[in-house]
N, CA, C and O atoms as a Maestro MAE file, in Angstrom:
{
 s_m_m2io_version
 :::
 2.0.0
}

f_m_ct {
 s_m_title
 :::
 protein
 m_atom[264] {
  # First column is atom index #
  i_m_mmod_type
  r_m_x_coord
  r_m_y_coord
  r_m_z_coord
  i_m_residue_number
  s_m_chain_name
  s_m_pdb_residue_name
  s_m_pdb_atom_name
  i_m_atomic_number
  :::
  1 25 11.027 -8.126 21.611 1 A "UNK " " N  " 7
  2 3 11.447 -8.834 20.403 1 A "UNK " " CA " 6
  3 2 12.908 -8.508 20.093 1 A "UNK " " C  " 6
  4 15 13.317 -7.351 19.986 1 A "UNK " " O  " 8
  5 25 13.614 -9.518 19.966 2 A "UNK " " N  " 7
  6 3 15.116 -9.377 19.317 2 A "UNK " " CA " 6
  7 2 15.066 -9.266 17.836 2 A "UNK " " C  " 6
  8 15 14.150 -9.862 17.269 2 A "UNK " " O  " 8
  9 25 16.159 -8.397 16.931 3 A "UNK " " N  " 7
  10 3 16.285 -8.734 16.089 3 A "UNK " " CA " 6
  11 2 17.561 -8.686 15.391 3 A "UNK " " C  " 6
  12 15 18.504 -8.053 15.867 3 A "UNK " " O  " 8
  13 25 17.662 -9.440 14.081 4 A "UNK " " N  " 7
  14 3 19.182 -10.020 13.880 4 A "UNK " " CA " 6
  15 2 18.962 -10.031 12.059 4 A "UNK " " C  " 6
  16 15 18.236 -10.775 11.400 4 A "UNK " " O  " 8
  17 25 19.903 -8.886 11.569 5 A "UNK " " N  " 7
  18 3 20.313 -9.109 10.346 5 A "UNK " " CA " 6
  19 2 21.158 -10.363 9.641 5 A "UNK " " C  " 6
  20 15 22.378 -10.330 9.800 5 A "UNK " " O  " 8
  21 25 20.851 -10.964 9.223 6 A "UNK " " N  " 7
  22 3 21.652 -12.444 8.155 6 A "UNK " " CA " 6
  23 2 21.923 -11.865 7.166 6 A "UNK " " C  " 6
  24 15 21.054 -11.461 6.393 6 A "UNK " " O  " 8
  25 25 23.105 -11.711 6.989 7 A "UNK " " N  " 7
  26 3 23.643 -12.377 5.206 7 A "UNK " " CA " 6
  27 2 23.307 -13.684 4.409 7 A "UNK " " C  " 6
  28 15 24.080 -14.625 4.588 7 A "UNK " " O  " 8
  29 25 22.368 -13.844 3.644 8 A "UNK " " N  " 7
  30 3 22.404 -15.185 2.959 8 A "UNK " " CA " 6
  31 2 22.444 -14.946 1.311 8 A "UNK " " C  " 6
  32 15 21.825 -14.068 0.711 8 A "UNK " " O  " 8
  33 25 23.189 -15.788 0.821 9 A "UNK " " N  " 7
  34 3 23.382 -15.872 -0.596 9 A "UNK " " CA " 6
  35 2 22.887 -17.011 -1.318 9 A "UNK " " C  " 6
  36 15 23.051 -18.091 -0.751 9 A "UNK " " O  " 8
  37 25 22.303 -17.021 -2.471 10 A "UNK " " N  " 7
  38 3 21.782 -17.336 -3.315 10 A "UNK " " CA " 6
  39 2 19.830 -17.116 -3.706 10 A "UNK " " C  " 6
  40 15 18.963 -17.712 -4.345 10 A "UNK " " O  " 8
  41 25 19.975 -15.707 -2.724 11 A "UNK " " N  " 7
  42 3 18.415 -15.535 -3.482 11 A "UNK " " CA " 6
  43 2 18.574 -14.370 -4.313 11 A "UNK " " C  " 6
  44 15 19.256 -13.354 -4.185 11 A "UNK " " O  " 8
  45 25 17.385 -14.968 -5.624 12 A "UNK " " N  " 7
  46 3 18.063 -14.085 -6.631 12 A "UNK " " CA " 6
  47 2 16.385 -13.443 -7.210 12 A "UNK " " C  " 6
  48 15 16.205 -12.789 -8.238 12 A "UNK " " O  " 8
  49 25 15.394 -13.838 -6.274 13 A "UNK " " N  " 7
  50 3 13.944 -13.583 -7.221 13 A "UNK " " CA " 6
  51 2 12.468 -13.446 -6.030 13 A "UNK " " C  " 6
  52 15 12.723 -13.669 -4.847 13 A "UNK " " O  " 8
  53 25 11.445 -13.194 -6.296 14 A "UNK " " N  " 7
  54 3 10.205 -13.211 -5.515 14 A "UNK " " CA " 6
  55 2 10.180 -14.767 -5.028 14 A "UNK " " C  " 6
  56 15 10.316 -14.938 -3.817 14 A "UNK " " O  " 8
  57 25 10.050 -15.699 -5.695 15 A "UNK " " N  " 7
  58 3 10.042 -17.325 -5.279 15 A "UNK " " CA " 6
  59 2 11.134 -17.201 -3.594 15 A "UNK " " C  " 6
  60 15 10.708 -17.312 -2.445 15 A "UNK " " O  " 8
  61 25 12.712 -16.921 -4.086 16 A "UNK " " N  " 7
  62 3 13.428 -16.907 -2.885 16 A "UNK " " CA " 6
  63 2 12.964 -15.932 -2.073 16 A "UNK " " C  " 6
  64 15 13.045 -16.322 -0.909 16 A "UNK " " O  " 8
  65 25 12.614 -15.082 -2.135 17 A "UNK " " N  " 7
  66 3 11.956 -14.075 -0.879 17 A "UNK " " CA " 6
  67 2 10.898 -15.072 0.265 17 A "UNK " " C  " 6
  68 15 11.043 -15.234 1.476 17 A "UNK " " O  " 8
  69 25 9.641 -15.721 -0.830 18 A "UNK " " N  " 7
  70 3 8.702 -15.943 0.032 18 A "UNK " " CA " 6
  71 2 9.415 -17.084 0.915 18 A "UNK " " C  " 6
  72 15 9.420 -17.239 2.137 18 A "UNK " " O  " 8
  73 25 10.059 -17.886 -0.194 19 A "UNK " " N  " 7
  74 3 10.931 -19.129 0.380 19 A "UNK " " CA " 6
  75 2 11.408 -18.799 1.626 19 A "UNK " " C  " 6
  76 15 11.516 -19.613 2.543 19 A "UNK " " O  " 8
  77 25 11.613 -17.970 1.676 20 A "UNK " " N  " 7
  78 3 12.889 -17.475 3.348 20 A "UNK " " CA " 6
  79 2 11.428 -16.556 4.284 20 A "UNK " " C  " 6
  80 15 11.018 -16.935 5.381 20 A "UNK " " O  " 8
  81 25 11.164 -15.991 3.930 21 A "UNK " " N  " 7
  82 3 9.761 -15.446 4.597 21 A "UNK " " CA " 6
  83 2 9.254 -16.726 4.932 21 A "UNK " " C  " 6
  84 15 9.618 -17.180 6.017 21 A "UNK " " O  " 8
  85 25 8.518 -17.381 4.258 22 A "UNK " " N  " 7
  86 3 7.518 -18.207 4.805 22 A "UNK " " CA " 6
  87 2 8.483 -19.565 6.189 22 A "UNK " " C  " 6
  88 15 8.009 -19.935 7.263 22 A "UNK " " O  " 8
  89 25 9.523 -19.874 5.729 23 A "UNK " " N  " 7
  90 3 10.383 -20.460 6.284 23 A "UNK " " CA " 6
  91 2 10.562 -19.793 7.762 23 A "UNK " " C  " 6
  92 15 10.275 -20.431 8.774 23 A "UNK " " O  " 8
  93 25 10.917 -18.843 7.792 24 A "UNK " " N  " 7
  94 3 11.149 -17.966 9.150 24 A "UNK " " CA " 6
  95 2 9.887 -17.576 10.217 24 A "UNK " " C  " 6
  96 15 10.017 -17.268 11.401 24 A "UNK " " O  " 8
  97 25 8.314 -17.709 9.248 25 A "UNK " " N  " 7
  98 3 6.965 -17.640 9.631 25 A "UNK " " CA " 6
  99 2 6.935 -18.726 10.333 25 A "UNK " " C  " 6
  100 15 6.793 -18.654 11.553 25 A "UNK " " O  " 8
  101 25 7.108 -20.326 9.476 26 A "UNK " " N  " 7
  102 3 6.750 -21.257 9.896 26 A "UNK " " CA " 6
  103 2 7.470 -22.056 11.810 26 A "UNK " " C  " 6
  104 15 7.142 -22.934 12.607 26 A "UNK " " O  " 8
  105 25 8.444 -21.103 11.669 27 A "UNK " " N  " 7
  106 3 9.257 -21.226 13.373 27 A "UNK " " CA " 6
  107 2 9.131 -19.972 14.485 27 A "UNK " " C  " 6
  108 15 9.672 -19.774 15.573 27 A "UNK " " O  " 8
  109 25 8.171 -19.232 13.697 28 A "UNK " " N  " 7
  110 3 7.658 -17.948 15.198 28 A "UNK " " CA " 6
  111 2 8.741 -16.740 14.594 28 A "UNK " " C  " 6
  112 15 9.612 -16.112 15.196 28 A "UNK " " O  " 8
  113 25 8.461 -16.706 13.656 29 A "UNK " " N  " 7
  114 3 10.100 -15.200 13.196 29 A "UNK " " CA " 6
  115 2 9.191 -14.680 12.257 29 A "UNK " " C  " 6
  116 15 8.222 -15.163 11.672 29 A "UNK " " O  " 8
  117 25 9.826 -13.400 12.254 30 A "UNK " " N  " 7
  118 3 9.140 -12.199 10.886 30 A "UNK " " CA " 6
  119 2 10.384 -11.811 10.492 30 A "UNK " " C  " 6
  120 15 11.247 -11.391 11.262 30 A "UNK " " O  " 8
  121 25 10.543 -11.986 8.885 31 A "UNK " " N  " 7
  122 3 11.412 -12.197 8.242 31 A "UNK " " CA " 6
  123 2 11.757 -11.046 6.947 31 A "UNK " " C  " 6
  124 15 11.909 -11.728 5.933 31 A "UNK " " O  " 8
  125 25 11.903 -9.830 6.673 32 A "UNK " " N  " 7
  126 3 11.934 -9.300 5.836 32 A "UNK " " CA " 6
  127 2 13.259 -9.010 5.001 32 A "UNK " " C  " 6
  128 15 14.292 -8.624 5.548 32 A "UNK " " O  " 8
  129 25 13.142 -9.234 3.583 33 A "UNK " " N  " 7
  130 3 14.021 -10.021 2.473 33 A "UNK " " CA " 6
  131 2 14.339 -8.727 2.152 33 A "UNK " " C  " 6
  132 15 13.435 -7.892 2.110 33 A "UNK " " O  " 8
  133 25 15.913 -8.303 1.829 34 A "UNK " " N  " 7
  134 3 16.695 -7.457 0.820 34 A "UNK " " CA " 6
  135 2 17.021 -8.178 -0.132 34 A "UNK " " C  " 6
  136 15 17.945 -8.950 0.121 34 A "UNK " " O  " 8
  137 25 16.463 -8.229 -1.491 35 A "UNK " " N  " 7
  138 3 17.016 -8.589 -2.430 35 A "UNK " " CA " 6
  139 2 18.688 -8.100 -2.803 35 A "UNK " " C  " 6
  140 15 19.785 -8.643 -2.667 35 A "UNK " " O  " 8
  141 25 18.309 -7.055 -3.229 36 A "UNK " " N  " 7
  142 3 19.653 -6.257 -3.713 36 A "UNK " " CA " 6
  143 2 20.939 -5.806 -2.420 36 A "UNK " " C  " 6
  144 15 21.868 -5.031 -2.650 36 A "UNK " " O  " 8
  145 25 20.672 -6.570 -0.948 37 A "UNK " " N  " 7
  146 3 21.648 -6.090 -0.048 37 A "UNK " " CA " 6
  147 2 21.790 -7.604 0.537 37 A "UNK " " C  " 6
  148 15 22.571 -7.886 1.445 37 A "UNK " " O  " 8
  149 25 20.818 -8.659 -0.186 38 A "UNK " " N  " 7
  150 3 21.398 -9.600 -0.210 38 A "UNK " " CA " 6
  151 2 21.094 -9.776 1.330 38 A "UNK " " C  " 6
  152 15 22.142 -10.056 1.912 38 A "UNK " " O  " 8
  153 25 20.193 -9.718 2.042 39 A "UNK " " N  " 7
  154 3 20.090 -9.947 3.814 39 A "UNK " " CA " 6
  155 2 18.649 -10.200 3.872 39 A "UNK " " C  " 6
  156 15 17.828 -10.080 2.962 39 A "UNK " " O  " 8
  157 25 18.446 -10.617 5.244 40 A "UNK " " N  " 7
  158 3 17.247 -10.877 5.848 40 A "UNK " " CA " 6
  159 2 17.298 -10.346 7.478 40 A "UNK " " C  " 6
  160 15 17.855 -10.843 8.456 40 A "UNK " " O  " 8
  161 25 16.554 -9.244 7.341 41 A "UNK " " N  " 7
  162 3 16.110 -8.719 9.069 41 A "UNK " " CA " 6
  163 2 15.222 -9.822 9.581 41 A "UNK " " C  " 6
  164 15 14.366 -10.364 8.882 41 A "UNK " " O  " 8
  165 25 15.398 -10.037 10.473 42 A "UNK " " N  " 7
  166 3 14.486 -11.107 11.070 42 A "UNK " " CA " 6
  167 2 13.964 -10.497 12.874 42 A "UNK " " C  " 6
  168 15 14.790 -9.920 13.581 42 A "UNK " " O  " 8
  169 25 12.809 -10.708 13.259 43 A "UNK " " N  " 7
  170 3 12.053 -10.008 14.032 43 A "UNK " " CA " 6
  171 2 11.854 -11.588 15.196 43 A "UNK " " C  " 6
  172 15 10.946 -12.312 14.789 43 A "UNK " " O  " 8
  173 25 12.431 -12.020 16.244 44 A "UNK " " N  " 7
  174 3 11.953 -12.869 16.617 44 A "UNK " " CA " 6
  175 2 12.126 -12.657 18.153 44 A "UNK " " C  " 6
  176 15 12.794 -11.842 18.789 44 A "UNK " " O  " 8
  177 25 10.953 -14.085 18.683 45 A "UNK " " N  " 7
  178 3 10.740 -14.047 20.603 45 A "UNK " " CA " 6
  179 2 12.380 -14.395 21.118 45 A "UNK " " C  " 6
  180 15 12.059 -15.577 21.244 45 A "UNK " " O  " 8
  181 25 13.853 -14.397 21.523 46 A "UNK " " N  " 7
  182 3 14.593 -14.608 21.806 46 A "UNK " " CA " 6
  183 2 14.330 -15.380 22.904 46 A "UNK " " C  " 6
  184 15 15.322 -15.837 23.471 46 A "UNK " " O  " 8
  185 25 13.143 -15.672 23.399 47 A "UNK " " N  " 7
  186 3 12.960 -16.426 24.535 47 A "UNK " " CA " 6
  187 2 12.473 -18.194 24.137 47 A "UNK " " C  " 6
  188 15 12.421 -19.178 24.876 47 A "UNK " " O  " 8
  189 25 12.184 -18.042 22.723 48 A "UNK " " N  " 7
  190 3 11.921 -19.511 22.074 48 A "UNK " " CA " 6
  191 2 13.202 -19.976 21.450 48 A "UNK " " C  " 6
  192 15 13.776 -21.040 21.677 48 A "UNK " " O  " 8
  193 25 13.684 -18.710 20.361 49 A "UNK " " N  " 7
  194 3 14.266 -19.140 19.010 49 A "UNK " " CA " 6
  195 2 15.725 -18.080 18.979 49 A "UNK " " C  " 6
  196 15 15.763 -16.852 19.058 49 A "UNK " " O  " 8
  197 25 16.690 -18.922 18.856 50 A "UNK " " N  " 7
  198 3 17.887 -18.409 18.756 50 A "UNK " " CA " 6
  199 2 18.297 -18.194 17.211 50 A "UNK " " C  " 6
  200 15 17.702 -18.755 16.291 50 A "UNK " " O  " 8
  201 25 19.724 -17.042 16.981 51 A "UNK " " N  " 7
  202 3 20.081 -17.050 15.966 51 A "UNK " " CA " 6
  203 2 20.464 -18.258 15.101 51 A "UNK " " C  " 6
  204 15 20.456 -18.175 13.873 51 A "UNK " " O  " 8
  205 25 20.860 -19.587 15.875 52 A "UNK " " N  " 7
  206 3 20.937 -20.904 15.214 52 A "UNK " " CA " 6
  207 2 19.746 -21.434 14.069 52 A "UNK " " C  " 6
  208 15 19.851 -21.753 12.885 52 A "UNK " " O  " 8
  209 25 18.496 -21.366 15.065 53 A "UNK " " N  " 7
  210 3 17.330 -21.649 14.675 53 A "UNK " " CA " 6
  211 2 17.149 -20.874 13.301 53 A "UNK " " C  " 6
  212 15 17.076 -21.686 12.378 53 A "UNK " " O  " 8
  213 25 17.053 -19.543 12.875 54 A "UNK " " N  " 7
  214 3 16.735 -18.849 12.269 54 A "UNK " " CA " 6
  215 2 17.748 -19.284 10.777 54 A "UNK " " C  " 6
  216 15 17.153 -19.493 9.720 54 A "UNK " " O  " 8
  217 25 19.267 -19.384 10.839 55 A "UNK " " N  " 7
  218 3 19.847 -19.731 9.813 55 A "UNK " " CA " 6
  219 2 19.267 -20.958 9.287 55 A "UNK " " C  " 6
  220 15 18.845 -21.218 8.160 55 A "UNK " " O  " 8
  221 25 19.358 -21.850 10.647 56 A "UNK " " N  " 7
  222 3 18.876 -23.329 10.056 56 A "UNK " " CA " 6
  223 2 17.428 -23.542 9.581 56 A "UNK " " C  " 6
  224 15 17.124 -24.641 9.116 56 A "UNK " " O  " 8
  225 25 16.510 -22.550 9.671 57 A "UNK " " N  " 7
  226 3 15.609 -22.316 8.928 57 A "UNK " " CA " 6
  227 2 15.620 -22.107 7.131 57 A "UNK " " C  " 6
  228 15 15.120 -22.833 6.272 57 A "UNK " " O  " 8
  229 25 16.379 -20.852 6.994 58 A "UNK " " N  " 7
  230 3 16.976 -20.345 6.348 58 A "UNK " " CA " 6
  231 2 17.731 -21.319 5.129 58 A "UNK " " C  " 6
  232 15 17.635 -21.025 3.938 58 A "UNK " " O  " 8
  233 25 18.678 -22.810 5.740 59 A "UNK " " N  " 7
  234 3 19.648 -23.167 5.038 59 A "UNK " " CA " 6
  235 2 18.951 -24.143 4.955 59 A "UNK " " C  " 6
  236 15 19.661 -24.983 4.403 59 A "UNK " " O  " 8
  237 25 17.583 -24.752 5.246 60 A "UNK " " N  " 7
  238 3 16.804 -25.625 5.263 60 A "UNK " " CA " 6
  239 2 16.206 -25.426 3.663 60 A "UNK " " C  " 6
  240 15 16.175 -26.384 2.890 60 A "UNK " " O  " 8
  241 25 15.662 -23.841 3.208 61 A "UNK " " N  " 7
  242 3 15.312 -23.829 2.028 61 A "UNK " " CA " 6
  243 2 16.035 -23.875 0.645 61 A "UNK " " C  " 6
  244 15 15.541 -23.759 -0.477 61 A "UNK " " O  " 8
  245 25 17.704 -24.130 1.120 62 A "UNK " " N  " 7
  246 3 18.485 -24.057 0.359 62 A "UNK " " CA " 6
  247 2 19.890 -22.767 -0.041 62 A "UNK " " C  " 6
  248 15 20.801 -22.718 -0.868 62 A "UNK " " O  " 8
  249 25 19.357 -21.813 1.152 63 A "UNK " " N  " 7
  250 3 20.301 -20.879 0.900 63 A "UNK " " CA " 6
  251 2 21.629 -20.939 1.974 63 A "UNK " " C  " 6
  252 15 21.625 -21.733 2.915 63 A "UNK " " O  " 8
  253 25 22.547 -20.184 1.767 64 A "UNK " " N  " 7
  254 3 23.359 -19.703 2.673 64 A "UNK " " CA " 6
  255 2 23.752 -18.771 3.347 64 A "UNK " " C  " 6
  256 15 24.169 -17.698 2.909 64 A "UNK " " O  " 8
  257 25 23.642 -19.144 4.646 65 A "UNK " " N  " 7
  258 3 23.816 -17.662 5.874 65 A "UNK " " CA " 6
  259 2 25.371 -18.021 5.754 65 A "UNK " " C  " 6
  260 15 26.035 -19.056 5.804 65 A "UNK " " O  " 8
  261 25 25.673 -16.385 5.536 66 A "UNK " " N  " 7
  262 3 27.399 -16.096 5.825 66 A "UNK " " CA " 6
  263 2 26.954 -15.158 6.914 66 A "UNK " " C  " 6
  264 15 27.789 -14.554 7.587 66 A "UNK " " O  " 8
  :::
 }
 m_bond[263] {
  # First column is bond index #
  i_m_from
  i_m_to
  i_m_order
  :::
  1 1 2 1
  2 2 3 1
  3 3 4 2
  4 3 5 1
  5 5 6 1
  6 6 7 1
  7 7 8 2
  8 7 9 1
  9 9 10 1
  10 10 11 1
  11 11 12 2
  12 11 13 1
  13 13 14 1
  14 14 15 1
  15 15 16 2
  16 15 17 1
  17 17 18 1
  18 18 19 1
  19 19 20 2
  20 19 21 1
  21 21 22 1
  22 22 23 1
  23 23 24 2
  24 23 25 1
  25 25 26 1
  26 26 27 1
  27 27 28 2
  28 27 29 1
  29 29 30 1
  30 30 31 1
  31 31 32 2
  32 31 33 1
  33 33 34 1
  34 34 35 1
  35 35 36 2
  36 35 37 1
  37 37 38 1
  38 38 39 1
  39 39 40 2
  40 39 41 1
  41 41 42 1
  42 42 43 1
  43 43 44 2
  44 43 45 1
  45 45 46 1
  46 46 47 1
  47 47 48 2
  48 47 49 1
  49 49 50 1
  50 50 51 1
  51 51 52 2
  52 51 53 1
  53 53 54 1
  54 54 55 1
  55 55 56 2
  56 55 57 1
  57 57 58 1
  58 58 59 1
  59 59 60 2
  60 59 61 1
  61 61 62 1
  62 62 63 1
  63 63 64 2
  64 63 65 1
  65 65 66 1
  66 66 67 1
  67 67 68 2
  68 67 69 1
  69 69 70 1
  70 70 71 1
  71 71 72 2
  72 71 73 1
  73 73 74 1
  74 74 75 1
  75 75 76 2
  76 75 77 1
  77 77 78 1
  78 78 79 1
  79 79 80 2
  80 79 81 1
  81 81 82 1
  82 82 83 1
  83 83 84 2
  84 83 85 1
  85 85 86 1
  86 86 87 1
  87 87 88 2
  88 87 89 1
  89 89 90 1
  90 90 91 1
  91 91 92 2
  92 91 93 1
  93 93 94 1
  94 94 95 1
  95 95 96 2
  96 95 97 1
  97 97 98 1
  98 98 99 1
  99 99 100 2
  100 99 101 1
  101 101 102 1
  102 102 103 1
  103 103 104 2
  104 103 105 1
  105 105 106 1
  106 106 107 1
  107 107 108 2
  108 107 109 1
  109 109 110 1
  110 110 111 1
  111 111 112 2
  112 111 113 1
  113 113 114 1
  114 114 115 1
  115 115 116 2
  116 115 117 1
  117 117 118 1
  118 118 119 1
  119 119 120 2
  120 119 121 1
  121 121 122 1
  122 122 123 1
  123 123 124 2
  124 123 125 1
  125 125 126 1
  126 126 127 1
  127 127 128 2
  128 127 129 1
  129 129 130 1
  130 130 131 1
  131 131 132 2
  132 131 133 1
  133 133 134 1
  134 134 135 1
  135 135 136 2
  136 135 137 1
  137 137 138 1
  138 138 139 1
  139 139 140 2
  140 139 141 1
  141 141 142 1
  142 142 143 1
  143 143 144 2
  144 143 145 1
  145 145 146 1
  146 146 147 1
  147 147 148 2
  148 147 149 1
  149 149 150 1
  150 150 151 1
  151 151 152 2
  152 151 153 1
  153 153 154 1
  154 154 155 1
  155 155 156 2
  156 155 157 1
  157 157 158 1
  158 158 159 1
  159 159 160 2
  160 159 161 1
  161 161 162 1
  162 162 163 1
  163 163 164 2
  164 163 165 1
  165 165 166 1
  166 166 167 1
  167 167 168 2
  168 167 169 1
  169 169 170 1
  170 170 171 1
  171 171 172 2
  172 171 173 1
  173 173 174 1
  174 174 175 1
  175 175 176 2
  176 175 177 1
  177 177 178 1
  178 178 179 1
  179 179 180 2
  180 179 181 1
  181 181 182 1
  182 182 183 1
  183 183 184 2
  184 183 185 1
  185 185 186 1
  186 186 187 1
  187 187 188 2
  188 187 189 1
  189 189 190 1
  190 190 191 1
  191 191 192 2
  192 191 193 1
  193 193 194 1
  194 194 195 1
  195 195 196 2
  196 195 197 1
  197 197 198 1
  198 198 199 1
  199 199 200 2
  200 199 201 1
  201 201 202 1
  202 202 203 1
  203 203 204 2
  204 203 205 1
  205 205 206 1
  206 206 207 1
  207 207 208 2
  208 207 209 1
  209 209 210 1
  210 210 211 1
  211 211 212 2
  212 211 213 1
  213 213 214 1
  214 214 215 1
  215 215 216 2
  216 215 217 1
  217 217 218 1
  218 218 219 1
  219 219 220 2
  220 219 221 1
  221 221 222 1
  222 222 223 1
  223 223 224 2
  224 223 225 1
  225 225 226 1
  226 226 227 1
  227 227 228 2
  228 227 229 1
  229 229 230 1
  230 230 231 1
  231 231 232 2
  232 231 233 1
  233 233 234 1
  234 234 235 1
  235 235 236 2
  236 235 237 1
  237 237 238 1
  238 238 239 1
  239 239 240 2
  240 239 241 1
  241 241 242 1
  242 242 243 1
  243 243 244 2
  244 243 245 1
  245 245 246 1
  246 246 247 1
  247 247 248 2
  248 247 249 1
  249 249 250 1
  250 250 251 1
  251 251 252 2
  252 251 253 1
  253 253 254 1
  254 254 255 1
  255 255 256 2
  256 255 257 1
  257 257 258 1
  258 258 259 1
  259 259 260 2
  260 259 261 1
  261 261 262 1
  262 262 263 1
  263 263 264 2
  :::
 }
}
């Protein structure tokens, strides 16, 4: 398993956590939310799903990967 810290901004609550969790579930990724550092570790097969995939997951629910 590869894994890859994101910066994304604008989650500010439990709603945006699951939002980006369940989002990252729904494409084969395990996704665990820093509120207060403002990131998402993400746990994924590098043999399906690239770091592309994972933002555009991500910016799909409305947030932004810096």
């Amino acid at each position: 398993m590869a894994q890859a810290t994101l910066k994304v901004e604008g989650m500010s609550c439990n709603h945006c956590v699951k939002s980006v969790e369940g989002a990252l579930q729904n494409i084969g990724a395990k996704g665990t939310v820093d509120l207060a550092a403002k990131t998402v570790t993400v746990e994924y097969d590098a043999s399906k799903l690239d770091e592309a995939a994972l933002k555009n997951a991500i910016e799909d629910q409305g947030y932004d990967v810096v």
